[in-house]
MIPAGU-988713 format. One record per atom (N, C-alpha, C, O): x, y, z; residue in three letters. Coordinates in steps of 0.05 Angstrom, whole numbers, plus 5000, padded with zeros to 4 digits. Layout:
# MIPAGU-988713
XYZALA;...
This chain:
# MIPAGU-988713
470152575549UNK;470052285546UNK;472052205525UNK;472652335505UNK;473151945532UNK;475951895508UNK;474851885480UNK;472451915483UNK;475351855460UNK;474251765436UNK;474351435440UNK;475751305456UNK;472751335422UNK;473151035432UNK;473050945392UNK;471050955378UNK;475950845383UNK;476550655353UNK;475350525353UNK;474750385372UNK;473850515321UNK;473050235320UNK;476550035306UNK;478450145295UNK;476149725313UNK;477749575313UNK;478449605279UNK;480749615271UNK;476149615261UNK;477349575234UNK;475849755212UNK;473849895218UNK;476649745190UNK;474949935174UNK;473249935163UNK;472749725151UNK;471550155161UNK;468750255155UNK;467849955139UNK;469749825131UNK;466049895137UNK;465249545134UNK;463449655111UNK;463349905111UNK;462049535092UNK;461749435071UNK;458049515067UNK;456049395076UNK;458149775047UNK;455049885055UNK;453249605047UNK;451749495063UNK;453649525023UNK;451849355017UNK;451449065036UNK;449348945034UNK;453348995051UNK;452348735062UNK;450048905092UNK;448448775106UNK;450749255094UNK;448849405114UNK;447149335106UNK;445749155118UNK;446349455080UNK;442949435071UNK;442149165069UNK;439649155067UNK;443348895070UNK;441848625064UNK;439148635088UNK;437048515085UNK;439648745104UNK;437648645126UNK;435048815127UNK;432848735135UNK;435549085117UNK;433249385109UNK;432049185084UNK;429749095083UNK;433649145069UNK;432048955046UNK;430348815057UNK;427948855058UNK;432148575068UNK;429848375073UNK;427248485083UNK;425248445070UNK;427148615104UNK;424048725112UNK;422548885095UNK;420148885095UNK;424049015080UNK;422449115049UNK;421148905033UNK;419148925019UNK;422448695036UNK;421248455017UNK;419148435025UNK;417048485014UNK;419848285057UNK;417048215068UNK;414348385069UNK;412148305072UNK;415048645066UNK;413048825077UNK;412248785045UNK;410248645040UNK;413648885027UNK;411948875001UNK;410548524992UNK;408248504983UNK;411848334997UNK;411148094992UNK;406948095003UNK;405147984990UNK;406948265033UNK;404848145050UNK;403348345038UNK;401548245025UNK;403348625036UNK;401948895037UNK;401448885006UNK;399148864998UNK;403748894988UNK;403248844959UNK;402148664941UNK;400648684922UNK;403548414955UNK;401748154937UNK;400247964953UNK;399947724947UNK;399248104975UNK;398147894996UNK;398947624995UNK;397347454989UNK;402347555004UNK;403847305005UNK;402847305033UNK;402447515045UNK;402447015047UNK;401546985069UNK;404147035086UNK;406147025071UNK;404947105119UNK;406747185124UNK;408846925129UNK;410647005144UNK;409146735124UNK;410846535130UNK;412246455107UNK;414446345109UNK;410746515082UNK;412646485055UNK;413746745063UNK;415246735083UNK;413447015052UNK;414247265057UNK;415847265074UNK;417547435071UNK;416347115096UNK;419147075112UNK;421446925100UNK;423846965095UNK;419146655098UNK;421346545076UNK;423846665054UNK;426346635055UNK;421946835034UNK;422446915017UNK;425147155031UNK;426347285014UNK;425647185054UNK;428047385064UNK;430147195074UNK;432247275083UNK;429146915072UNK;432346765083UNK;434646785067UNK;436846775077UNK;434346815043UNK;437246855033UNK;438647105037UNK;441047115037UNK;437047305039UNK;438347585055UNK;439947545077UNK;442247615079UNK;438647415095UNK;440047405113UNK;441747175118UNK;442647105140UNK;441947065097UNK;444446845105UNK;445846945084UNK;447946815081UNK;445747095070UNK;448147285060UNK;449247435077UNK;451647435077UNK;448047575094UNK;448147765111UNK;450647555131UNK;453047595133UNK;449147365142UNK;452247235160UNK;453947185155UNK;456247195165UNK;452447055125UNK;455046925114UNK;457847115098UNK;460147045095UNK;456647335092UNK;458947535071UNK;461047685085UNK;462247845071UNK;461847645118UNK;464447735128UNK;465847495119UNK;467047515097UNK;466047275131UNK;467346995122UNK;468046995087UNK;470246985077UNK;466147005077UNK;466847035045UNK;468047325044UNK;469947315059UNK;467947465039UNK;469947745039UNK;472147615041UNK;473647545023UNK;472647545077UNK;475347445081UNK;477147245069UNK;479547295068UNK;476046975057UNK;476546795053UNK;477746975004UNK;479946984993UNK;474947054995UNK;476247174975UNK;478047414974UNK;478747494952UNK;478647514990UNK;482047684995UNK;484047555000UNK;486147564987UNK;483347385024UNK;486547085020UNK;487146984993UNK;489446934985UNK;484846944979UNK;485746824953UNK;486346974942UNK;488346904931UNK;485747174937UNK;487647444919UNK;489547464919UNK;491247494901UNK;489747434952UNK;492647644963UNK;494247384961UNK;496647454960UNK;494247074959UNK;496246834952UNK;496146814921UNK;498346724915UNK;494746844903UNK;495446884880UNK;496547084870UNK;498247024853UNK;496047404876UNK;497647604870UNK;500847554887UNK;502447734882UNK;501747304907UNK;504447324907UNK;505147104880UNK;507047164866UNK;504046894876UNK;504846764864UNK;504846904840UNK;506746804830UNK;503547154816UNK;504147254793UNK;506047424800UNK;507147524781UNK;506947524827UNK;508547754827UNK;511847554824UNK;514147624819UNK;510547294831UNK;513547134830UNK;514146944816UNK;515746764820UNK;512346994792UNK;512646924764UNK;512947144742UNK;512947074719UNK;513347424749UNK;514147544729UNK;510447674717UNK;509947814698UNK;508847574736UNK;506147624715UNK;503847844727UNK;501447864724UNK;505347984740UNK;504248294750UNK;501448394741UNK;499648474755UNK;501548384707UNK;500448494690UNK;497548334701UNK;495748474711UNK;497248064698UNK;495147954710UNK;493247904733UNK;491747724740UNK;494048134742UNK;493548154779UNK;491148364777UNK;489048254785UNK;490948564771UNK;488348684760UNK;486248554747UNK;484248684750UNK;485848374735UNK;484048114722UNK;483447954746UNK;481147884751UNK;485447904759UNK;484647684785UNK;482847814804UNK;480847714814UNK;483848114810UNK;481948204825UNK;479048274827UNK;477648324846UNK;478548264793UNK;476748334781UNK;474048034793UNK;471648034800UNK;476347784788UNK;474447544801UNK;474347594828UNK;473947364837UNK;474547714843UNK;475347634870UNK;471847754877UNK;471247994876UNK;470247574882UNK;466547724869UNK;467147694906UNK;468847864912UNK;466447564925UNK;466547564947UNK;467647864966UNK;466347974984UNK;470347934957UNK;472448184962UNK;470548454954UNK;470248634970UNK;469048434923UNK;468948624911UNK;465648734916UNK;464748934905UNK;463948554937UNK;461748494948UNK;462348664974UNK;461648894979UNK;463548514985UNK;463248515020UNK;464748555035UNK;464248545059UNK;468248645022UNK;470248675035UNK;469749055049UNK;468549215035UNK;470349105066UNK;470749335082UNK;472449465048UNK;474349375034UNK;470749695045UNK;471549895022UNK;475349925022UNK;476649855002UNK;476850065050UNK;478550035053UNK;480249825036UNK;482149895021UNK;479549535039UNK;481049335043UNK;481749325009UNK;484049315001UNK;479349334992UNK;479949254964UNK;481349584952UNK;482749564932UNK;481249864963UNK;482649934952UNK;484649964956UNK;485950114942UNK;485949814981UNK;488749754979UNK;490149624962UNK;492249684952UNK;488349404957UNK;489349204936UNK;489049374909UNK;491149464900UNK;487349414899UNK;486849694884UNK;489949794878UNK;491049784856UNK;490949884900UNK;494150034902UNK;495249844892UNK;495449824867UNK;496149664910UNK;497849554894UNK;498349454872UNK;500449474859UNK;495349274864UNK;496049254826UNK;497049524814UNK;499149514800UNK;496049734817UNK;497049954798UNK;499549984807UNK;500950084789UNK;501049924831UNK;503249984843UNK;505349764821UNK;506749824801UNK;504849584830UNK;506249364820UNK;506849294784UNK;508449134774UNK;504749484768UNK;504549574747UNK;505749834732UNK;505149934710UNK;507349914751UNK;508450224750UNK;506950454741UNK;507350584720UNK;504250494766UNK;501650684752UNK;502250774780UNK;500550734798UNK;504650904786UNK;505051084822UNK;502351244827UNK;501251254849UNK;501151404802UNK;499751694802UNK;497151514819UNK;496151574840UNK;496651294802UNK;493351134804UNK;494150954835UNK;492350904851UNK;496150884839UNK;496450754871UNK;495750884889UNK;494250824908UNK;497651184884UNK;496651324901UNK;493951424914UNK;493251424938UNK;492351514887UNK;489551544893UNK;488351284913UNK;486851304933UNK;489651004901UNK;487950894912UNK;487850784946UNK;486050724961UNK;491550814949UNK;492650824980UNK;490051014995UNK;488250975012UNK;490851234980UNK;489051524991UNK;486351515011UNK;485551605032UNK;485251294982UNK;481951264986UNK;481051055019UNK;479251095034UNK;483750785018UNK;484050675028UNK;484450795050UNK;482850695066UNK;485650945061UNK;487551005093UNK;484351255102UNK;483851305126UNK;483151345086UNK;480951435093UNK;479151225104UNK;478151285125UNK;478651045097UNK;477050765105UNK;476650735134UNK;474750685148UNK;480550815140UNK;481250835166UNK;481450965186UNK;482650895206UNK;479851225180UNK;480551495191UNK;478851395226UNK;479751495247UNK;477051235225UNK;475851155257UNK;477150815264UNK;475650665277UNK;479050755257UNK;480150445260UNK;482350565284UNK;483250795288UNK;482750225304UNK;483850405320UNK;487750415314UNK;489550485330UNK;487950305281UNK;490450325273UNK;490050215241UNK;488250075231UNK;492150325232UNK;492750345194UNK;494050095189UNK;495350055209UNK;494449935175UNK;496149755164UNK;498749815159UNK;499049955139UNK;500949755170UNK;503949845157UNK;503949825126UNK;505549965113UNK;501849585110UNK;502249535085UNK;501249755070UNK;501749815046UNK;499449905087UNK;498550135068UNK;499450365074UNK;499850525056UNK;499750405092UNK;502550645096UNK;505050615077UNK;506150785064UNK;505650345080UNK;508450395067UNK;507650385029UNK;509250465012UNK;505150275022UNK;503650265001UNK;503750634990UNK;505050704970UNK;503050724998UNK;501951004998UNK;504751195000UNK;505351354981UNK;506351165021UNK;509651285015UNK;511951214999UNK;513951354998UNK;511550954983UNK;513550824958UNK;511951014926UNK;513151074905UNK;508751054936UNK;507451204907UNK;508151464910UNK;508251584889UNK;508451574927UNK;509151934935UNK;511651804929UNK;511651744905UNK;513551744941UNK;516551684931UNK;517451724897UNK;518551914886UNK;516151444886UNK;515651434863UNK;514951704844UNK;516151724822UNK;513151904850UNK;511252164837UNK;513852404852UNK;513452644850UNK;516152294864UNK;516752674872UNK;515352764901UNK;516252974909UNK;513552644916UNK;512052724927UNK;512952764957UNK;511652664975UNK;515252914962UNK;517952824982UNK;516252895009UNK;515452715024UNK;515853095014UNK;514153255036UNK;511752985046UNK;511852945071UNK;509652795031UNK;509052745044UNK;510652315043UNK;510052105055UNK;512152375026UNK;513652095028UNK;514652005056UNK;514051795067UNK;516652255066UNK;518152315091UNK;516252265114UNK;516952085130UNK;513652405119UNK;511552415133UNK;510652045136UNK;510351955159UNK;510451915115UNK;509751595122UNK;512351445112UNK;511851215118UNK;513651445105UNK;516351375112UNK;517351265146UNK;517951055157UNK;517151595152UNK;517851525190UNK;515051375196UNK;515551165209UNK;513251395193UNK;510751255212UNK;511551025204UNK;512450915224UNK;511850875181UNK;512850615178UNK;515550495186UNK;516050255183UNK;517850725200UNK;519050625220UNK;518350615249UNK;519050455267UNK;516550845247UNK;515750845283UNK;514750575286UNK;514750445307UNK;513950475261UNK;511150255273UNK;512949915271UNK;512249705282UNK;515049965255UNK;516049735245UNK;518249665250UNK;519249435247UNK;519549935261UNK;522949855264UNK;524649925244UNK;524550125230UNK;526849685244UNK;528649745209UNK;527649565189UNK;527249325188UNK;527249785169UNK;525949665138UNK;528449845125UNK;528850095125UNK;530649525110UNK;532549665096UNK;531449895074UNK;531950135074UNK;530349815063UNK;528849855028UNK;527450215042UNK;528450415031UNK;525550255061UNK;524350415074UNK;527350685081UNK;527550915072UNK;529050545099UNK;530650695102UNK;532750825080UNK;533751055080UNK;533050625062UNK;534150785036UNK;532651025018UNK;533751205005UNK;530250975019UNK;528651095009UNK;527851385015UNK;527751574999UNK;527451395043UNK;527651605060UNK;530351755059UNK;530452005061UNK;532551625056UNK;534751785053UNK;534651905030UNK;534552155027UNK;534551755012UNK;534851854988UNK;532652134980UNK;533052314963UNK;530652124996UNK;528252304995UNK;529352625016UNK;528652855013UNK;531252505034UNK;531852705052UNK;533652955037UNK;533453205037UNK;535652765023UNK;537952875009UNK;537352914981UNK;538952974964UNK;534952874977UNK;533553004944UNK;532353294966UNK;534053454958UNK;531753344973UNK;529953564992UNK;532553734999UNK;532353974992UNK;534853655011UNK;537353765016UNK;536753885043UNK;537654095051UNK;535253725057UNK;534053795085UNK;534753495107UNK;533753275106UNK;537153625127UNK;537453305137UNK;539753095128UNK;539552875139UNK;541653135111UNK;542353045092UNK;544552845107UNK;545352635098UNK;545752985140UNK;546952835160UNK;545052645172UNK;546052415174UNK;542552665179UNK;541152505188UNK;541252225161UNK;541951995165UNK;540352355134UNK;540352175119UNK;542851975111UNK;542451775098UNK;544952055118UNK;547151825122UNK;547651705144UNK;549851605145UNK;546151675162UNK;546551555186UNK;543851355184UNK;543851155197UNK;541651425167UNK;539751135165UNK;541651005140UNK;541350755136UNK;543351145125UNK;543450945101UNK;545850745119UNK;546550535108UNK;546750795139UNK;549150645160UNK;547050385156UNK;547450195141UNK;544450445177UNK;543350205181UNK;542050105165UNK;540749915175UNK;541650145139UNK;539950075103UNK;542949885099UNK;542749645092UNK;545349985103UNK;547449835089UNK;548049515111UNK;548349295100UNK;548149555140UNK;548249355158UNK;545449175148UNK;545748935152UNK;542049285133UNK;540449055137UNK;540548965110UNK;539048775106UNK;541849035091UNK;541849045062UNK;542448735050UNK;544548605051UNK;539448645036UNK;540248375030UNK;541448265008UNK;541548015008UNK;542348394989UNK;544448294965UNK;546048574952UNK;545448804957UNK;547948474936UNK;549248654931UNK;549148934917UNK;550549134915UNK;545548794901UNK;545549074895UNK;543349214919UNK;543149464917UNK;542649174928UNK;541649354950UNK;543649564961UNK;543549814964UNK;545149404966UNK;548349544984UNK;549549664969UNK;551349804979UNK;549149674934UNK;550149864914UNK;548350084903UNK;548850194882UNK;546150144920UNK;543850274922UNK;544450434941UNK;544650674935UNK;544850354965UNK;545550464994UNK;547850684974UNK;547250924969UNK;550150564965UNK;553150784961UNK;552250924938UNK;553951094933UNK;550450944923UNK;549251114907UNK;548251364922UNK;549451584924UNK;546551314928UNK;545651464957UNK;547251604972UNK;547451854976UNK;548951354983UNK;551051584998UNK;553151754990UNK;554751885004UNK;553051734952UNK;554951914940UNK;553652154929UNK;555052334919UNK;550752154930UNK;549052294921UNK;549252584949UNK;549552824944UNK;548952464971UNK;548852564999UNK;551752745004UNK;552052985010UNK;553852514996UNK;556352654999UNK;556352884979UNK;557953064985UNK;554952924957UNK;555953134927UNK;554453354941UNK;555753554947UNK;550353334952UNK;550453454962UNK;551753604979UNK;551753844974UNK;553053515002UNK;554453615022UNK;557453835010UNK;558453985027UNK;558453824983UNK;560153934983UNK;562353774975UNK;564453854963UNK;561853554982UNK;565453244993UNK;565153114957UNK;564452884953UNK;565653284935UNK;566153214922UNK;568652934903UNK;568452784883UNK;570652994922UNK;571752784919UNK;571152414922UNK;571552234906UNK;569952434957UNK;568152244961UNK;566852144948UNK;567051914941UNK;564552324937UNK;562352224920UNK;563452134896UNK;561552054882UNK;565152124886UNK;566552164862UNK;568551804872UNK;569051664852UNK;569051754888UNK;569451504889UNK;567051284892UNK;566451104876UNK;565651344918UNK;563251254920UNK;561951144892UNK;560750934888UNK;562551354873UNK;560351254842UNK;562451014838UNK;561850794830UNK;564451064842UNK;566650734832UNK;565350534840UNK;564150334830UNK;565750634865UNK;565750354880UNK;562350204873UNK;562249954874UNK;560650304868UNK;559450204853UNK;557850134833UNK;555550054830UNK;561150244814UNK;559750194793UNK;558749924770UNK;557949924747UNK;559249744785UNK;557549424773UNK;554549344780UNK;553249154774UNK;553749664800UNK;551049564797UNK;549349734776UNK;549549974768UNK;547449514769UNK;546249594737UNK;542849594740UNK;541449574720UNK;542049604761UNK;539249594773UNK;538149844758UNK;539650044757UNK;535249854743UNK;534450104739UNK;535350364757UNK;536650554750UNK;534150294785UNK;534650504819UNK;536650604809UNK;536350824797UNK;539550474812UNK;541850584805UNK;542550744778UNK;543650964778UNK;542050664763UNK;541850914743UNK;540251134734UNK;540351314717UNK;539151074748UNK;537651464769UNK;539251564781UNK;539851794777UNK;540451424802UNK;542151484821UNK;543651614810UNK;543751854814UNK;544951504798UNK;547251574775UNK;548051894774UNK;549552074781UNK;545651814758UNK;543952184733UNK;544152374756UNK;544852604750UNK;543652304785UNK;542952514801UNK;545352594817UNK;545952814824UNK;546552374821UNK;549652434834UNK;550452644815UNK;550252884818UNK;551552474788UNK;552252704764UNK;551652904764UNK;553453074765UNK;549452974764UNK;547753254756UNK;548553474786UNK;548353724784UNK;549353354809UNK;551653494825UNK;554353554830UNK;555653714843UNK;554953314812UNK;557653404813UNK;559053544789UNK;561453574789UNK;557253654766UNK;557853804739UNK;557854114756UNK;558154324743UNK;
């Protein structure tokens, strides 16, 4: 017989138990304090209009998260995105376990805590292990923190699933290269995505990221000379990325 997905992930133990409660109430309300049985019912309506009501609220406090964590990420105010989540009482209630420790990831992500995103990508994509598909946001969530940590073997591994699933992601495909030709495994393949990282590449220093990369690829390869222009050509970009890049080209061509 096929396996049959569920549509989304593992859902939220506590809004399970609202309803085992409520009949605990009632039973102790009638058996314990001899409440007549129509208060004792009473007394379980708010269970259960929590109970309907807490998918809608889940949902509704993650939208607000997830529109205020763009608006601090595009103010410079990162740092405050962990505090927000902390209000998000609706999310932190009733949201599918999965969902908040994605978000989980990304504050630590977005905070430069790769080691703590990762765990929490981790915890998250387990959420998902019976869904009948993963989020690209947490795939690619979970392969930027392996990226980030060294973690090449399984960066490469969701790297490609986040192309299988998405197509061209300039930023994705640079990344992957650069992960291919740190490994020294592939290193032709890896100049032929940085072709299409340089065609989707949206400002200049992106595209001075890409020739970092590709001088890094060329040093590996032996084409010393190449790589040795490549760092010229660009050298006006001043992006943190790039002066890694740098260090690592260098450190092959000494």
């Amino acid at each position: 017989m096929a396996r049959v997905h569920n549509p989304e992930p593992d859902p939220s133990v506590l809004r399970g138990a609202l309803l085992p409660a409520s009949l605990v109430l009632v039973f102790c309300l009638i058996y314990g304090f001899n409440i007549p049985f129509g208060l004792a019912a009473a007394a379980s309506i708010p269970f259960i209009a929590l109970f309907v009501f807490a998918p809608a609220w889940a949902r509704a406090s993650l939208a607000r998260f997830d529109r205020d964590a763009l608006r601090l990420l595009s103010i410079g105010q990162q740092d405050r995105m962990g505090d927000r989540l902390r209000r998000a009482l609706g999310a932190r209630l009733f949201a599918a376990p999965a969902r908040m420790w994605e978000r989980r990831g990304l504050v630590a992500a977005e905070n430069g805590r790769p080691r703590e995103a990762r765990l929490a990508y981790s915890r998250a994509m387990k959420g998902y292990e019976e869904a009948a598909h993963v989020p690209v946001s947490l795939l690619l969530g979970y392969a930027h923190a392996c990226y980030a940590l060294g973690l090449d073997a399984e960066a490469v591994k969701h790297y490609r699933r986040v192309l299988a699933d998405s197509g061209t992601m300039p930023r994705v495909e640079r990344n992957l290269a650069h992960v291919l030709i740190r490994k020294g495994e592939g290193v032709r393949d890896a100049l032929d995505l940085l072709d299409q990282a340089a065609r989707s590449a949206s400002d200049e220093d992106a595209r001075g990221e890409v020739t970092l990369i590709r001088a890094f690829g060329e040093a590996r390869l032996g084409n010393r000379a190449t790589a040795k222009q490549l760092l010229e050509d660009a050298v006006a970009v001043r992006t943190e990325a790039a002066e890694a890049l740098r260090e690592e080209v260098r450190e092959h061509l000494t």
